[in-house]
NUBA-273210 format. One record per atom (N, C-alpha, C, O, CB): x, y, z negated; residue in one letter; residue number from 1. Coordinates in steps of 0.001 Angstrom, whole numbers. Glycine has a CB too. Layout:
node u = X; v = Y; w = Z; semar = a; vovex = NUM
...
//
This chain:
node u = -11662; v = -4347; w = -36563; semar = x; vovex = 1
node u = -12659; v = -3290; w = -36522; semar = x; vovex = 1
node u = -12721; v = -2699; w = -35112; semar = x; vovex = 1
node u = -11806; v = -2666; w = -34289; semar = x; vovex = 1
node u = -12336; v = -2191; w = -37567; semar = x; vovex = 1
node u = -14042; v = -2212; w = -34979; semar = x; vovex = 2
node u = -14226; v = -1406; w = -32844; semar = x; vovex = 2
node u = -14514; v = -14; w = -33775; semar = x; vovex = 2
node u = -14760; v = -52; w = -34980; semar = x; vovex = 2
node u = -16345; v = -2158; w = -31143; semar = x; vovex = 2
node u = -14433; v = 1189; w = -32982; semar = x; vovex = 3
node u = -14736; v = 2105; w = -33192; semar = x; vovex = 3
node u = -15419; v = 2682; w = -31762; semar = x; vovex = 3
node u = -15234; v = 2156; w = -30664; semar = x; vovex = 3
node u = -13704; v = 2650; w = -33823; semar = x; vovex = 3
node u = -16361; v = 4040; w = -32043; semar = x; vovex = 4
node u = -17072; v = 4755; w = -30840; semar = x; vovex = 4
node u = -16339; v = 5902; w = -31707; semar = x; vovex = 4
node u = -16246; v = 6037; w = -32927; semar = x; vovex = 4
node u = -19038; v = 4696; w = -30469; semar = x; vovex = 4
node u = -15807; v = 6750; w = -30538; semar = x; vovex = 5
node u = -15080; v = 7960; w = -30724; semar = x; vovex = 5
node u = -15873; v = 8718; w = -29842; semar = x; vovex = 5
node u = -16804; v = 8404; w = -29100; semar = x; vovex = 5
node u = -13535; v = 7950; w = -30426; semar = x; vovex = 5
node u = -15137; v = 10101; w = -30152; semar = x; vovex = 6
node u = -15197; v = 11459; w = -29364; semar = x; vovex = 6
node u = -13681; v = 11871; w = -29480; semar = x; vovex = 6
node u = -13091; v = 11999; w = -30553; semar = x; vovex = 6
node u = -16332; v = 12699; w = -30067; semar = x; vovex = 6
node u = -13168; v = 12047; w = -28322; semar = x; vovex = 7
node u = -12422; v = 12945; w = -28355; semar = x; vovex = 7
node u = -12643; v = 14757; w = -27922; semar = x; vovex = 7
node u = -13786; v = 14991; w = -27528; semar = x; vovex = 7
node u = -11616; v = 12292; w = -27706; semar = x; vovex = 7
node u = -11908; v = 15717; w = -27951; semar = x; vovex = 8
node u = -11916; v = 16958; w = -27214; semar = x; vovex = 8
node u = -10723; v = 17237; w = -26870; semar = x; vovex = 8
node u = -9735; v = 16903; w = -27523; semar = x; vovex = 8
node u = -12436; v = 18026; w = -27846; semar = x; vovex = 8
node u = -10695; v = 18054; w = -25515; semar = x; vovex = 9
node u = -9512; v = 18389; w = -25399; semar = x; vovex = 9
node u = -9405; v = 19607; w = -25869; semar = x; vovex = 9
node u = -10300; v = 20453; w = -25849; semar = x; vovex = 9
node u = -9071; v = 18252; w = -24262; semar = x; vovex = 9
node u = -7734; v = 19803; w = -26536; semar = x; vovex = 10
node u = -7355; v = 20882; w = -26634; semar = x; vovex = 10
node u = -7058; v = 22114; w = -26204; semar = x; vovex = 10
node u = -6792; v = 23070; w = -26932; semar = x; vovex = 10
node u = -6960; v = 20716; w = -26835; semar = x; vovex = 10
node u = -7121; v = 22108; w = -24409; semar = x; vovex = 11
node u = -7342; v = 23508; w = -23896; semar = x; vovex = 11
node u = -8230; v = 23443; w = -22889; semar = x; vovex = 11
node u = -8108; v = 24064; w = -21833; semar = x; vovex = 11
node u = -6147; v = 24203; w = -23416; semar = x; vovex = 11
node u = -9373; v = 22513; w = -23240; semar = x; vovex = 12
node u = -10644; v = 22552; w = -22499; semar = x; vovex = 12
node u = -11702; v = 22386; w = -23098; semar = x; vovex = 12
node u = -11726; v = 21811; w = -24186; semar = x; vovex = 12
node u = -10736; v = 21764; w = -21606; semar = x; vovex = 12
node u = -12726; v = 22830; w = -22538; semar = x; vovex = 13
node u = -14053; v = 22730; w = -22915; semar = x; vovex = 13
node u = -14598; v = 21123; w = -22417; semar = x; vovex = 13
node u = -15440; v = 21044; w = -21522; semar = x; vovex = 13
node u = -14895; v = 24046; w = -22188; semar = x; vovex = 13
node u = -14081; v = 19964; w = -23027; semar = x; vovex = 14
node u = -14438; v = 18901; w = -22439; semar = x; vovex = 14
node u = -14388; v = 17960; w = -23746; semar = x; vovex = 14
node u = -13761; v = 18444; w = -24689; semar = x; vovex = 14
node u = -13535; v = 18551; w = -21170; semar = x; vovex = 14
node u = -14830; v = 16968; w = -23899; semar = x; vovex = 15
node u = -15072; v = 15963; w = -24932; semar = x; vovex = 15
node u = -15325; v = 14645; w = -23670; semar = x; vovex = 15
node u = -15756; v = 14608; w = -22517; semar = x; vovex = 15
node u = -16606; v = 16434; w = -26165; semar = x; vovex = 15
node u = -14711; v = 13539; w = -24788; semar = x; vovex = 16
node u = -14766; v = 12465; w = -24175; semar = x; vovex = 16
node u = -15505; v = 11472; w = -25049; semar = x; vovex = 16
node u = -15522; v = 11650; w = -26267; semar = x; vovex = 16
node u = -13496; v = 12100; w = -23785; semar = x; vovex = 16
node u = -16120; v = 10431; w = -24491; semar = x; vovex = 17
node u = -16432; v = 9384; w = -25617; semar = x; vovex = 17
node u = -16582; v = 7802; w = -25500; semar = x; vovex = 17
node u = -17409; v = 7331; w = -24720; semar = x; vovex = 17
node u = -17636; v = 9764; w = -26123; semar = x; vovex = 17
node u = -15971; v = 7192; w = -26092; semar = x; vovex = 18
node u = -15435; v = 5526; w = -25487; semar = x; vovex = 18
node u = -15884; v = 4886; w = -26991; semar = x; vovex = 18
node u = -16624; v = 5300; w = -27884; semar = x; vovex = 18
node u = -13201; v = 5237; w = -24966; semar = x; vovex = 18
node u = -15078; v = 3690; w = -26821; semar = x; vovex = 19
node u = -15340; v = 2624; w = -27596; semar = x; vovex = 19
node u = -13945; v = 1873; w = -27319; semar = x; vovex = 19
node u = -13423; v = 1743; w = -26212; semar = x; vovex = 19
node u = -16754; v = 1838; w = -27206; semar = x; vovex = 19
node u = -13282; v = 1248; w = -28955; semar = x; vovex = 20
node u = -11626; v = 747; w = -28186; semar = x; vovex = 20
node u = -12118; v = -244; w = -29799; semar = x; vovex = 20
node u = -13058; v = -176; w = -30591; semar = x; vovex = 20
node u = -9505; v = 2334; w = -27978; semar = x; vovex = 20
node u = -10686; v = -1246; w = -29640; semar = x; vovex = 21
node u = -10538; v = -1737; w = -31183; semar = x; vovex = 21
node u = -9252; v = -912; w = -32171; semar = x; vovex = 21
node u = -9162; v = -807; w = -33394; semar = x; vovex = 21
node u = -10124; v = -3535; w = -31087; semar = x; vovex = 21
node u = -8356; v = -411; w = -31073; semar = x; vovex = 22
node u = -7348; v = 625; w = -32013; semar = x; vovex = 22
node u = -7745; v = 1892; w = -31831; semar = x; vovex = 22
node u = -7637; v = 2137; w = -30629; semar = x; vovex = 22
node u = -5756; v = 638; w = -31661; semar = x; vovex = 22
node u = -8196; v = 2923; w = -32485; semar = x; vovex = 23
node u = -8205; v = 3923; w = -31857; semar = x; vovex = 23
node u = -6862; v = 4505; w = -32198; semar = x; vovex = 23
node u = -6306; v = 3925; w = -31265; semar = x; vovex = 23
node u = -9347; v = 4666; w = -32103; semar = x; vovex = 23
node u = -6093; v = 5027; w = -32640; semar = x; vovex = 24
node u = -4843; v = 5545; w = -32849; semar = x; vovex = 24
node u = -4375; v = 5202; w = -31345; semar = x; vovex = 24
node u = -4388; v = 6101; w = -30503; semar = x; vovex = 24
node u = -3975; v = 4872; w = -34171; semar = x; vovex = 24
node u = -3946; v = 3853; w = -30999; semar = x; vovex = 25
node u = -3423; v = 3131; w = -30085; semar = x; vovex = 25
node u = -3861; v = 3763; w = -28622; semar = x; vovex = 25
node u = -3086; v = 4202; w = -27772; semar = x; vovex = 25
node u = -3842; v = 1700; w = -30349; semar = x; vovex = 25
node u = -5819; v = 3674; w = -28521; semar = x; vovex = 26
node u = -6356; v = 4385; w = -27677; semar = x; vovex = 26
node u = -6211; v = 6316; w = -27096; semar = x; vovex = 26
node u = -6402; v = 6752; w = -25961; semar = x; vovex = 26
node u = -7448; v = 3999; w = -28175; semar = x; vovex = 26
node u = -5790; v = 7149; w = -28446; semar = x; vovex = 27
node u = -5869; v = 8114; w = -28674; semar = x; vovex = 27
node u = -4624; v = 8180; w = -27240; semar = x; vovex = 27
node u = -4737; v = 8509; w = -26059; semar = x; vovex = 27
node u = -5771; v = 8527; w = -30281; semar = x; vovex = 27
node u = -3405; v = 7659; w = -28130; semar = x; vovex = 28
node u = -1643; v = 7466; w = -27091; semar = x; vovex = 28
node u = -2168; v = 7339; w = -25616; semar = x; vovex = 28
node u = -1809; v = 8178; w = -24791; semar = x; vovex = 28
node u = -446; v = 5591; w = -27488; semar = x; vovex = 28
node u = -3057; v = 6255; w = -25243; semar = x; vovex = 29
node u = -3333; v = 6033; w = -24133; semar = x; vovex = 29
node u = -3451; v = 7287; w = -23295; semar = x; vovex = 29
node u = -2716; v = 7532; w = -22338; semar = x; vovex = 29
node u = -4346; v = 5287; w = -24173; semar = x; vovex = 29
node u = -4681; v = 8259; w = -23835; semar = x; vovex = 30
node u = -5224; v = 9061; w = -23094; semar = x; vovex = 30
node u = -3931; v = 10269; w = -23294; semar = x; vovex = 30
node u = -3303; v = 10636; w = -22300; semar = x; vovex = 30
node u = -6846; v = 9358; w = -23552; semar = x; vovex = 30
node u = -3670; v = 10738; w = -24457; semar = x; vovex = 31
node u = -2867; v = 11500; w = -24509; semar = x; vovex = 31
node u = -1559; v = 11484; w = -23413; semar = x; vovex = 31
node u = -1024; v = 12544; w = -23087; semar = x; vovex = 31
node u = -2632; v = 11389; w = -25718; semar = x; vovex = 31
node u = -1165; v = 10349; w = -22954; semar = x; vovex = 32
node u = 182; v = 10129; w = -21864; semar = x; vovex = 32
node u = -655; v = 9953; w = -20727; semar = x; vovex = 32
node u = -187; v = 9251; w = -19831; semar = x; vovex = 32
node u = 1365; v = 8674; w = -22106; semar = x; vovex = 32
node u = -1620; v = 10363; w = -20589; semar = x; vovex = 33
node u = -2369; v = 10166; w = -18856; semar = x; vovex = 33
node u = -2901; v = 9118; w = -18277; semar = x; vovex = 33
node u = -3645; v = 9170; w = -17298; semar = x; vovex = 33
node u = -1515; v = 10338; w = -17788; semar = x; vovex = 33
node u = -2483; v = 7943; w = -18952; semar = x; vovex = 34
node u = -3099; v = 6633; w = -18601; semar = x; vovex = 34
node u = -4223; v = 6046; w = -18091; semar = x; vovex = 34
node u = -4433; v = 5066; w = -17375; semar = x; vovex = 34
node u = -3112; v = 6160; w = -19325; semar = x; vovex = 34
node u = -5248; v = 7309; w = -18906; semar = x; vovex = 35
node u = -6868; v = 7335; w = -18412; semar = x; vovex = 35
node u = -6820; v = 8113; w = -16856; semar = x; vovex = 35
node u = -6205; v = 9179; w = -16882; semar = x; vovex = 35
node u = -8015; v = 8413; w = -19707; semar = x; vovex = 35
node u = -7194; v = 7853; w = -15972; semar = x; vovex = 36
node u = -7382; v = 8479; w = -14787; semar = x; vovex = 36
node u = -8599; v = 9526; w = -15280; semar = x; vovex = 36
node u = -8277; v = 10713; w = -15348; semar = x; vovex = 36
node u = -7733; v = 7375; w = -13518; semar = x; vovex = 36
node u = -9934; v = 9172; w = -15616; semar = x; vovex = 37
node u = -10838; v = 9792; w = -15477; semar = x; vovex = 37
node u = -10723; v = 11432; w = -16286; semar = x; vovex = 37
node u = -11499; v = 12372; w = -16116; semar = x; vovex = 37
node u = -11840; v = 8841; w = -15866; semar = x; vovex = 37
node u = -9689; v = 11396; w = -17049; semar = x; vovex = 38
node u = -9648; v = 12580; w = -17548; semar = x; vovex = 38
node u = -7622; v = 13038; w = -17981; semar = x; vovex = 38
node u = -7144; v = 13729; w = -18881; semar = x; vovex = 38
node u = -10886; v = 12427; w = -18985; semar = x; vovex = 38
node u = -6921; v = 12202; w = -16771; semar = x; vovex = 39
node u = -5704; v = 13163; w = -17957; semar = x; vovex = 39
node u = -5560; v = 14367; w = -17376; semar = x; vovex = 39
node u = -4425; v = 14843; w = -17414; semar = x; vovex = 39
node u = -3934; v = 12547; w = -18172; semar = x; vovex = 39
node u = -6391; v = 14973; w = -16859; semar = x; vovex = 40
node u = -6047; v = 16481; w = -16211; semar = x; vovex = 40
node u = -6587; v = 17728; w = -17795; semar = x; vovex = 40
node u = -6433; v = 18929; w = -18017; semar = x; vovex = 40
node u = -7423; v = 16777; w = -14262; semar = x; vovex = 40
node u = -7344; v = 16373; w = -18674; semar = x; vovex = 41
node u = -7653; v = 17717; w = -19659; semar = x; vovex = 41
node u = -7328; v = 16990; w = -20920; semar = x; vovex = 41
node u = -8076; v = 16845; w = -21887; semar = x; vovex = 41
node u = -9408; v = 18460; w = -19662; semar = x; vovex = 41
node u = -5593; v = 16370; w = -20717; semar = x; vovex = 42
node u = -4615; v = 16322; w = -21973; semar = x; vovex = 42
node u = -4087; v = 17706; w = -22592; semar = x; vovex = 42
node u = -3937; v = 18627; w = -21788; semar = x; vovex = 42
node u = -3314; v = 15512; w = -21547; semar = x; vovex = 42
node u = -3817; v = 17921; w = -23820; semar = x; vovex = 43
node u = -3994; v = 16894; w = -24792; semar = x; vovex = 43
node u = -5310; v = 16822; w = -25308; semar = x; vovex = 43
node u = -6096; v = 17728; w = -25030; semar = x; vovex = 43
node u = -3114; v = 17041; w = -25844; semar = x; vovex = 43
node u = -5694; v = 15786; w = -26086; semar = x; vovex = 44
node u = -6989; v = 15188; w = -27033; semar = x; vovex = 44
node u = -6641; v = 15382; w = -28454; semar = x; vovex = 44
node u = -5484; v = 15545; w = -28841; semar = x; vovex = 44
node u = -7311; v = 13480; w = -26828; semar = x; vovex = 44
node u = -7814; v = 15357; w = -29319; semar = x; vovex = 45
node u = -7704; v = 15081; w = -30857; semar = x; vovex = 45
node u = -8772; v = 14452; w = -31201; semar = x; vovex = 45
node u = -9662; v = 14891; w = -30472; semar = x; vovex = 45
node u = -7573; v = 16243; w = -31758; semar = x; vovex = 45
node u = -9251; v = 13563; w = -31996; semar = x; vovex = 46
node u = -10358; v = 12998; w = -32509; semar = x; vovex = 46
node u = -11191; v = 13826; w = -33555; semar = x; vovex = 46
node u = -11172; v = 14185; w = -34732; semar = x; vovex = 46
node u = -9943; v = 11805; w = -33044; semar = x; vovex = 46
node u = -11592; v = 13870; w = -32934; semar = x; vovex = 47
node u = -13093; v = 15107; w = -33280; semar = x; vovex = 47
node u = -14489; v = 14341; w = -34734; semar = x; vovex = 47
node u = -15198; v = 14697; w = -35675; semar = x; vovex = 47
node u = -14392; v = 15234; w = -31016; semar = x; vovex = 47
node u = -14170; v = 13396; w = -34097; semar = x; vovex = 48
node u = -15502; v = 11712; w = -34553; semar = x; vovex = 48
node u = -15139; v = 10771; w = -34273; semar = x; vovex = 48
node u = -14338; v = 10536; w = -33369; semar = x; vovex = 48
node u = -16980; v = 11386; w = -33878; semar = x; vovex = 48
node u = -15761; v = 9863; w = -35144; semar = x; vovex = 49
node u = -15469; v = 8930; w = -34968; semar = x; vovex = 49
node u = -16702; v = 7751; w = -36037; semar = x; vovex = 49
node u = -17129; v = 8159; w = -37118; semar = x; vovex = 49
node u = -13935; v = 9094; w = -35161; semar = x; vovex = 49
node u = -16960; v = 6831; w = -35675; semar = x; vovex = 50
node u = -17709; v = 5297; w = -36210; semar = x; vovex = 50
node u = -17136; v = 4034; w = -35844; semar = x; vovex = 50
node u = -16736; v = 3553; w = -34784; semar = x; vovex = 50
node u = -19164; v = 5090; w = -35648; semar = x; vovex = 50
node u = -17239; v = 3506; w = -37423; semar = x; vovex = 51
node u = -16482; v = 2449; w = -37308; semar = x; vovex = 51
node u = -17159; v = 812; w = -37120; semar = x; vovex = 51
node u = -17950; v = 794; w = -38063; semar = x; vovex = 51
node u = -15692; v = 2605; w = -38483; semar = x; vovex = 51
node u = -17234; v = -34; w = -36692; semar = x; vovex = 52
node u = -18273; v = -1199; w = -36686; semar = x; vovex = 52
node u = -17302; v = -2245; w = -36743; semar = x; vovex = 52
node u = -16085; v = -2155; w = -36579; semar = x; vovex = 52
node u = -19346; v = -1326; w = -35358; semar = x; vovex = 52
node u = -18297; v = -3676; w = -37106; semar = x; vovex = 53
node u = -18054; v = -4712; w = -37036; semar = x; vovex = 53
node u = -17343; v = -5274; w = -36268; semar = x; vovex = 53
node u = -16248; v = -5756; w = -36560; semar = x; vovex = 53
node u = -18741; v = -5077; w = -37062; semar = x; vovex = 53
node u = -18257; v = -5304; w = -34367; semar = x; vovex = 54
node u = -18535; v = -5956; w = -33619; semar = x; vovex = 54
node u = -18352; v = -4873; w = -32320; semar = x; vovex = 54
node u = -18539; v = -3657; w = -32367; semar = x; vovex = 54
node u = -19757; v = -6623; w = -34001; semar = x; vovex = 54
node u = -17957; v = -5631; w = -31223; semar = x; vovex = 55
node u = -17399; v = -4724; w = -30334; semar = x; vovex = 55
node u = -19413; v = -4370; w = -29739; semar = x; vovex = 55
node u = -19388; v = -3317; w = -29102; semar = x; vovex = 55
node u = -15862; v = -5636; w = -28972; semar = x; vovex = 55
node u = -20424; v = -4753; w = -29782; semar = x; vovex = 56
node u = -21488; v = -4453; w = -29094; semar = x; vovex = 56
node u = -21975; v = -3450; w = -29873; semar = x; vovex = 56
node u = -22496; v = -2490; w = -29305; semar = x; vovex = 56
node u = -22368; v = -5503; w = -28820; semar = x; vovex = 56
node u = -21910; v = -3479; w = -31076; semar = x; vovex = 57
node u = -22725; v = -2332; w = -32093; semar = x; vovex = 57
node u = -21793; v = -614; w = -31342; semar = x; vovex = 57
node u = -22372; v = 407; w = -30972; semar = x; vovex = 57
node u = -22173; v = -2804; w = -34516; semar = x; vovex = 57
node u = -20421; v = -852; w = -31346; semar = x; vovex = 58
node u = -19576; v = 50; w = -30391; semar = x; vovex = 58
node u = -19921; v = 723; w = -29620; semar = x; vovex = 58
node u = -20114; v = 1930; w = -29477; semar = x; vovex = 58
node u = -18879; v = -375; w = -29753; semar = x; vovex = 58
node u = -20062; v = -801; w = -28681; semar = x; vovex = 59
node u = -20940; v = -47; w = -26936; semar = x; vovex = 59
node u = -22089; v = 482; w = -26914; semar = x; vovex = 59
node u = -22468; v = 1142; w = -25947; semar = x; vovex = 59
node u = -21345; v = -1062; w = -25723; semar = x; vovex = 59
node u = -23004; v = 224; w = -28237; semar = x; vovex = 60
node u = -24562; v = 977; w = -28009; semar = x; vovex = 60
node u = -23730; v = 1872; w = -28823; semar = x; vovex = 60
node u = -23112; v = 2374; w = -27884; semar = x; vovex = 60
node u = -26372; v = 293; w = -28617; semar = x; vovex = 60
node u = -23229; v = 2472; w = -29907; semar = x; vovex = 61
node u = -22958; v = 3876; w = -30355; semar = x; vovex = 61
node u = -22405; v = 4799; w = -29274; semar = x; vovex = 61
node u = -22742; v = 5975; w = -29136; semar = x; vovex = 61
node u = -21977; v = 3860; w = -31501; semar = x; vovex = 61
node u = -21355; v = 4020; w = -28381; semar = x; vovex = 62
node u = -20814; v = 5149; w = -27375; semar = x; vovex = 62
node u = -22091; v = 5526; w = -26385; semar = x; vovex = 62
node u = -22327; v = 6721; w = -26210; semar = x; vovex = 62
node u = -19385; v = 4526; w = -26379; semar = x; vovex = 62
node u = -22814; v = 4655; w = -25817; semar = x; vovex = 63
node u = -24075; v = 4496; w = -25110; semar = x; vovex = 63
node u = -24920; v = 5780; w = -25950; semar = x; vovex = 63
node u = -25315; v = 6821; w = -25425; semar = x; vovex = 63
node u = -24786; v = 2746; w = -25276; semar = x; vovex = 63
node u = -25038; v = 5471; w = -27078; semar = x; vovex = 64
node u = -25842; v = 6434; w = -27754; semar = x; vovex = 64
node u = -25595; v = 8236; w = -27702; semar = x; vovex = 64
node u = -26479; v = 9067; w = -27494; semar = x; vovex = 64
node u = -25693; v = 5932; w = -29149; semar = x; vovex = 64
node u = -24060; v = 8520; w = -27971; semar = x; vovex = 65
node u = -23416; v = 9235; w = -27286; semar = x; vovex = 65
node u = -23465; v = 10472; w = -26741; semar = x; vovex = 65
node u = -23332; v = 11614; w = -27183; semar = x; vovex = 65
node u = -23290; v = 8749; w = -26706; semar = x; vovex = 65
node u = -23797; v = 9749; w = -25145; semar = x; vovex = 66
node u = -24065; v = 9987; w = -24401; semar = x; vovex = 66
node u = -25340; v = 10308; w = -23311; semar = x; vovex = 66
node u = -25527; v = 10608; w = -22131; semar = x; vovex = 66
node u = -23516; v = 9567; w = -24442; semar = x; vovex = 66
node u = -26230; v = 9964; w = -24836; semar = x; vovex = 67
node u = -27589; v = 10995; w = -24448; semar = x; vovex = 67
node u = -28134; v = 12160; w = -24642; semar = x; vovex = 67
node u = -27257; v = 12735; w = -25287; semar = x; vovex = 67
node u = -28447; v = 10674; w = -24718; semar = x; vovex = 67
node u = -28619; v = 12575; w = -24571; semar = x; vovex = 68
node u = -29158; v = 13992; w = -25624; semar = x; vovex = 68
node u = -29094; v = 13755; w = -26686; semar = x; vovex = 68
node u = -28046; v = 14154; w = -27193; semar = x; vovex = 68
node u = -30520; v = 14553; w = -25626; semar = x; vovex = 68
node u = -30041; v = 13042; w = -27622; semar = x; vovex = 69
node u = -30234; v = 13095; w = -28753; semar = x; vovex = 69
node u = -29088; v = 12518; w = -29480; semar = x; vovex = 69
node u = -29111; v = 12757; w = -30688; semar = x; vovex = 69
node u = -31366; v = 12599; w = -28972; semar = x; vovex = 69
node u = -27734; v = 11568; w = -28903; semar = x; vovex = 70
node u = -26352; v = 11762; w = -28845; semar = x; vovex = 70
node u = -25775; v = 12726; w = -29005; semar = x; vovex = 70
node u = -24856; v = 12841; w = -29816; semar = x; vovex = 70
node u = -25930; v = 11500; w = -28014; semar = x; vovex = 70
node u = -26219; v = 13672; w = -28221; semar = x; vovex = 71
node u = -25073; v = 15047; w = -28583; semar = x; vovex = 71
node u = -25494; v = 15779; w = -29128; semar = x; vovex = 71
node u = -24810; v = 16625; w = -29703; semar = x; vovex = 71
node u = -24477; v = 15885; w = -27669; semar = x; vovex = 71
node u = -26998; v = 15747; w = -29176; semar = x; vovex = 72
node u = -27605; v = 16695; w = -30549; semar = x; vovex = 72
node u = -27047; v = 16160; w = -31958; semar = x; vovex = 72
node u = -26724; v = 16979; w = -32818; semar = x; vovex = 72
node u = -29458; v = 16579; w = -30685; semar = x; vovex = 72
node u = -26931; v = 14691; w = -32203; semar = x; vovex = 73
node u = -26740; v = 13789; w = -33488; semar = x; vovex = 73
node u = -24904; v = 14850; w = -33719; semar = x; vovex = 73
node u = -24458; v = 15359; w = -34747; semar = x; vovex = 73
node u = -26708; v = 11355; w = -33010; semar = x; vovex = 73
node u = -24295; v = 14818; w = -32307; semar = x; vovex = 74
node u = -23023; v = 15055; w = -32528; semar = x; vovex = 74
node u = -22534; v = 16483; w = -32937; semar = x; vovex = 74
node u = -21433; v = 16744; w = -33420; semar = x; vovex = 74
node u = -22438; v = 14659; w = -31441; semar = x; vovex = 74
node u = -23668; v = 17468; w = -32625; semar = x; vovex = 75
node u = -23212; v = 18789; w = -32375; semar = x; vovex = 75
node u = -23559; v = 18925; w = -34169; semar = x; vovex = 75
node u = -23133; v = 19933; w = -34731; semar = x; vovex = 75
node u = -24166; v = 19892; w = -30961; semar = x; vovex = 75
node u = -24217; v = 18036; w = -34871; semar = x; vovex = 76
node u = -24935; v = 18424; w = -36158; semar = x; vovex = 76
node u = -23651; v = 17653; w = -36643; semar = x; vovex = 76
node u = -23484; v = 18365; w = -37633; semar = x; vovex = 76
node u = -26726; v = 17897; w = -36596; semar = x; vovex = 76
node u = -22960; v = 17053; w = -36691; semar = x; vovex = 77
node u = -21920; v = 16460; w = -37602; semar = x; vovex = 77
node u = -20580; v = 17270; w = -37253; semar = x; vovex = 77
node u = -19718; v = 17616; w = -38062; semar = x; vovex = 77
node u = -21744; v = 14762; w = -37354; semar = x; vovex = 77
node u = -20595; v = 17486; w = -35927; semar = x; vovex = 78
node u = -19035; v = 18183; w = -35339; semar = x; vovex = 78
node u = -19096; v = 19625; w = -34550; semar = x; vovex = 78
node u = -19998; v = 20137; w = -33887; semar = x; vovex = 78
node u = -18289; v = 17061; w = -34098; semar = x; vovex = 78
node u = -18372; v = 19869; w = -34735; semar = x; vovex = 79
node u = -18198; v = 21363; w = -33731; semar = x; vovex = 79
node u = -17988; v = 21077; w = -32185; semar = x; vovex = 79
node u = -16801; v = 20775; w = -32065; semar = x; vovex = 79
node u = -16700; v = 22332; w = -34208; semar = x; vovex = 79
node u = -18604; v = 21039; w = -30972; semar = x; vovex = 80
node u = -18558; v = 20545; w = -30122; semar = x; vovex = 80
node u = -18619; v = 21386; w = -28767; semar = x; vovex = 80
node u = -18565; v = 20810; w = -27680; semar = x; vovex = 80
node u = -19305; v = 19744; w = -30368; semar = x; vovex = 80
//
């Protein structure tokens, strides 16, 4: 299974959003700093999440995301 996540951090006003095949596995990643682009706003929790087939259906959900009507879709399912 691929998943498109959101994470948030816990003492920031910041959300993240990727595409992995573990997310648990992925979550560890970011949580120990591993991600450059954001371990300055560790720790994370999974906020959302979708689950797919196929790693491309993934990349257009994270793609999706990350548009407006992405974070409008997101702010109506999650607290954001």
């Amino acid at each position: 299974m691929f998943y498109a996540y959101v994470l948030k951090s816990e003492n920031f006003d910041y959300c993240y959003k990727g595409h992995c095949e573990n997310l648990n596995e992925r979550l560890k990643q970011h949580n120990s700093g591993n991600t450059k682009s954001n371990k300055f706003y560790i720790p994370f929790k999974i906020v959302y999440f979708e689950e797919f087939d196929n790693v491309k259906d993934a990349i257009l959900k994270e793609k999706y995301f990350k548009t407006a009507a992405g974070r409008r879709y997101l702010k109506s399912k999650i607290i954001i």
